[in-house]
MARTOR-129270 format. One line per 3 residues: number of its first residue (from 1); their letters; for each residue x, z, y of N, C-alpha, C, CB. Coordinates in pm, whole numbers, padded with zeros to 5 digits. Each point is the difference from the previous one (the first is absolute). Glycine has a CB too. Layout:
N
NUM	a	X/Z/Y/X/Z/Y/X/Z/Y/X/Z/Y ~ ...
//
This chain:
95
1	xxx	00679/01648/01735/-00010/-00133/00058/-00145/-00039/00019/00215/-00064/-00107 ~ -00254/-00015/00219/-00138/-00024/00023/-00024/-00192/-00048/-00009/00240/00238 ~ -00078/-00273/-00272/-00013/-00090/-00114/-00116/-00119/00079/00052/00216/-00238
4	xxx	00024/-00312/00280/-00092/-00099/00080/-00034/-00085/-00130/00115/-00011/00270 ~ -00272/-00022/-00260/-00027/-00059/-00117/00034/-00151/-00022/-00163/00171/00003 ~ 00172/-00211/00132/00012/-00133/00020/00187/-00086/-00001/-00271/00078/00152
7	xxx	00348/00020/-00138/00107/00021/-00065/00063/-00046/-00144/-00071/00150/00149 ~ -00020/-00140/-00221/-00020/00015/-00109/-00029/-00154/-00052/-00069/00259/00039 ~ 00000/-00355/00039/-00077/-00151/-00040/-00002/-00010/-00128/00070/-00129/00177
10	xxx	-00143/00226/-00215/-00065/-00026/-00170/00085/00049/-00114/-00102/-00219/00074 ~ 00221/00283/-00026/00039/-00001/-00120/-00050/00163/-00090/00214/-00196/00107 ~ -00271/00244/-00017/-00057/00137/-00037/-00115/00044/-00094/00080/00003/00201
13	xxx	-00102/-00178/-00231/-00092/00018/-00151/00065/00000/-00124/-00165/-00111/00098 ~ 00283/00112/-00082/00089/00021/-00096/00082/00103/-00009/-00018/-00189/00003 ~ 00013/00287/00044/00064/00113/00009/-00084/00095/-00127/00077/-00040/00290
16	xxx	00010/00140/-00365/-00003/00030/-00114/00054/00165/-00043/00017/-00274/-00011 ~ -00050/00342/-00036/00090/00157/00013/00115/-00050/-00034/-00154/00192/-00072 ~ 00245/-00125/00075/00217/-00006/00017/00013/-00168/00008/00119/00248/-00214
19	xxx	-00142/-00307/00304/00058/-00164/00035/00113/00047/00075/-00223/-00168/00028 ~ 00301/00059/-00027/00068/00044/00121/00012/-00091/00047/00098/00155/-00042 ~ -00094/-00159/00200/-00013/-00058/00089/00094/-00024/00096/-00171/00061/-00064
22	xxx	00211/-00146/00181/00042/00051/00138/-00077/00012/00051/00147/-00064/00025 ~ -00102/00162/00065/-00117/00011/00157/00071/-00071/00090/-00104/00242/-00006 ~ 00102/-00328/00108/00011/00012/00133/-00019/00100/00114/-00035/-00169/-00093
25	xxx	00062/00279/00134/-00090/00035/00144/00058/00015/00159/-00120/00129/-00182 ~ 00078/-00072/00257/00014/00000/00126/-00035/00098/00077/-00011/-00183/-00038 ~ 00090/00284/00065/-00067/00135/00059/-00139/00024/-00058/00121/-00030/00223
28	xxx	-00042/00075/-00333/-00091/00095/-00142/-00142/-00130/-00013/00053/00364/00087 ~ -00070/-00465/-00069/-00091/-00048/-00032/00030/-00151/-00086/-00101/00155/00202 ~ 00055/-00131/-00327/00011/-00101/-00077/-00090/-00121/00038/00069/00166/-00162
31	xxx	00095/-00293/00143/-00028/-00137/00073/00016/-00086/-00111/00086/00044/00240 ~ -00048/-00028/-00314/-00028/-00100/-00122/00044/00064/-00137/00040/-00209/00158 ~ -00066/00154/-00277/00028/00050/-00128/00030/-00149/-00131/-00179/00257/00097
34	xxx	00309/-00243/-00120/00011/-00100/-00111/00027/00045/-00122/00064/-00138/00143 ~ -00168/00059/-00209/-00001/00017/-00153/00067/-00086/-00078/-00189/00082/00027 ~ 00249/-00004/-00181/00010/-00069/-00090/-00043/-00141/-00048/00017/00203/-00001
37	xxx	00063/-00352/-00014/-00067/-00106/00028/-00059/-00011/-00175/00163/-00121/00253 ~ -00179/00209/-00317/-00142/00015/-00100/00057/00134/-00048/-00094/-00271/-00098 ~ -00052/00322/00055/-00047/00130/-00023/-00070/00008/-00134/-00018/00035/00243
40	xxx	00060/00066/-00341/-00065/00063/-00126/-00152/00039/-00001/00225/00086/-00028 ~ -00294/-00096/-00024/-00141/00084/00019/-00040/00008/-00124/-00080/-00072/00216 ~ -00040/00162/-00205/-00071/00031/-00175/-00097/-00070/00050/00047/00244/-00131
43	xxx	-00128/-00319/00066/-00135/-00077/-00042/-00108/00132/-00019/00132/-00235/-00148 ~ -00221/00319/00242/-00090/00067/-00011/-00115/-00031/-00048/00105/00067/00128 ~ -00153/-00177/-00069/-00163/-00052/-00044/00033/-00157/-00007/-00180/00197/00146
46	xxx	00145/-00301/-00254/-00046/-00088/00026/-00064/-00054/-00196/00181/-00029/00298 ~ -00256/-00097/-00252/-00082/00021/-00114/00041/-00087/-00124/-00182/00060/00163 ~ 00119/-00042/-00259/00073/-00079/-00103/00011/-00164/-00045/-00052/00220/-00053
49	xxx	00169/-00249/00017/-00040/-00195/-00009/-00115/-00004/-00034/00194/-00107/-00081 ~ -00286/-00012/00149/-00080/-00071/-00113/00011/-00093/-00072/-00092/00063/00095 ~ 00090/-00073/-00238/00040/-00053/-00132/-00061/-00165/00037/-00022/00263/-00190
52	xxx	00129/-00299/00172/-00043/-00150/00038/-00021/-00090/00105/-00064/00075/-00135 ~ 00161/00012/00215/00039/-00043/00167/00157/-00022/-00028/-00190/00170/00173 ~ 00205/-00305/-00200/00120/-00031/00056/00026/-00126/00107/00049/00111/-00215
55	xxx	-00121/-00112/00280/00066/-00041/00158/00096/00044/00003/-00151/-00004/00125 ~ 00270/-00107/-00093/00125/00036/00079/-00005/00078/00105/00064/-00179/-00060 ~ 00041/00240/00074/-00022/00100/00113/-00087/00103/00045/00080/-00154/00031
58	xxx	-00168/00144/-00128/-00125/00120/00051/00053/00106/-00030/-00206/-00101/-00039 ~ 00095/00168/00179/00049/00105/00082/-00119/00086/-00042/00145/-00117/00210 ~ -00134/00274/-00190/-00097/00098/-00003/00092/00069/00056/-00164/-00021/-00179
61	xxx	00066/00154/00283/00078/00115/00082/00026/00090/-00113/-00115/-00009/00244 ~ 00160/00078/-00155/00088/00140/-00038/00031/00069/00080/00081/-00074/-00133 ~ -00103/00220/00149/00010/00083/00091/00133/00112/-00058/-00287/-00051/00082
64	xxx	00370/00048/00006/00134/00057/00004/-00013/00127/00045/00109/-00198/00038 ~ 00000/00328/-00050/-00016/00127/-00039/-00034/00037/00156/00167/00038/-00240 ~ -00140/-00098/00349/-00014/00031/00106/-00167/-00105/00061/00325/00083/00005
67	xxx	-00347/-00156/-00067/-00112/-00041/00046/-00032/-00121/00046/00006/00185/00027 ~ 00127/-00212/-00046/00042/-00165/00019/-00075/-00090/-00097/00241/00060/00065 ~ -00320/-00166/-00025/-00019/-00085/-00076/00036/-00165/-00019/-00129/00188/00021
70	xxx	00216/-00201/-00157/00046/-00132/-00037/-00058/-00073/-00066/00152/00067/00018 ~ -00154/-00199/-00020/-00026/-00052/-00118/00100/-00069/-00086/-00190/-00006/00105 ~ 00159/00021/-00226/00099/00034/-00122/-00044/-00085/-00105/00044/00244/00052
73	xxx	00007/-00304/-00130/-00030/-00130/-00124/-00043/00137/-00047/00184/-00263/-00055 ~ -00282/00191/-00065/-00122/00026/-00051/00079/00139/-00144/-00172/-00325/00082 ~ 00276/00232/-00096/00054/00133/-00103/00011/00122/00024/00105/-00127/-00066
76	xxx	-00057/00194/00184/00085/00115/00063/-00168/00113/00000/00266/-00171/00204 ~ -00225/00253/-00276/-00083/00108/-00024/00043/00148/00101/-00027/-00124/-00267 ~ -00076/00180/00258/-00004/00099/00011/00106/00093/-00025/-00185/-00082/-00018
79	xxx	00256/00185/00109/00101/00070/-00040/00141/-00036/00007/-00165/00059/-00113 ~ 00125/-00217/00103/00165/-00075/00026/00075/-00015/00137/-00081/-00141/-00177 ~ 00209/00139/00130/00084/-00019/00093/00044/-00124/00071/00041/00170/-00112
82	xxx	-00079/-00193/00253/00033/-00133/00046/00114/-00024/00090/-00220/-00024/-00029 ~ 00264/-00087/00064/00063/00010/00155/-00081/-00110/00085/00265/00070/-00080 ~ -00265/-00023/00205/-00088/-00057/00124/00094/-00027/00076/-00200/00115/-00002
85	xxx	00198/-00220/00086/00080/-00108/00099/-00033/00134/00153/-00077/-00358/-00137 ~ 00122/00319/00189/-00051/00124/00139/00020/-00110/00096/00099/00284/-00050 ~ -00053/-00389/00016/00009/-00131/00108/-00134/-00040/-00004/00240/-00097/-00037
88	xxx	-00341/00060/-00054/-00149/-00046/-00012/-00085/00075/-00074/00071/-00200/00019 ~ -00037/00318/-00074/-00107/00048/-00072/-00072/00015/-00117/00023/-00039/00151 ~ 00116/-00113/-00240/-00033/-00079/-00058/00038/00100/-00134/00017/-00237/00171
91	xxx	-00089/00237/-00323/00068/00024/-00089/00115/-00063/-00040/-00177/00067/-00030 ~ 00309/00000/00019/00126/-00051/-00051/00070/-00005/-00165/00011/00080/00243 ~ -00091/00036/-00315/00050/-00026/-00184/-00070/00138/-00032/00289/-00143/-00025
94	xx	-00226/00150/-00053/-00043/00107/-00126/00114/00112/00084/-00066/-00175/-00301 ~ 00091/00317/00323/00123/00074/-00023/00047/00017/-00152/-00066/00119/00214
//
């Protein structure tokens, strides 16, 4: 299948090894792709709370196994398992 990028409207920063997906296509050329409306990921890089930040809601990134980056309440470490919204991008809980 040949793979129009624009097809795709973003959701292709979320794509991940074994997701599964639909494709859409059209004489062998892929026309759209829908994802899972949230997705698992491992927490690859992001850095550690700082002690004595509790603002509500604060946020620090995190970079996901594919390269994705969220931002994630201040607890969620390294290595952990999350779920992500694929509607906004948004962090959704703990897995």
């Amino acid at each position: 299948l040949g793979f129009n990028i624009e097809a795709t409207s973003g959701t292709a920063k979320f794509l991940k090894e074994n997701l599964v997906v639909s494709i859409t296509s059209y004489e062998g050329e892929v026309i759209g792709m829908s994802l899972p409306d949230k997705i698992e990921y491992v927490v690859e890089n992001t850095e550690p709370a700082v002690k004595g930040n509790t603002t509500n809601n604060a946020r620090k990134d995190a970079y996901m196994e594919n390269g994705l980056m969220v931002r994630v309440p201040l607890f969620i470490e390294q290595g952990e398992k999350i779920i992500v919204s694929t509607k906004d991008g948004e962090y959704d809980s703990r897995a």
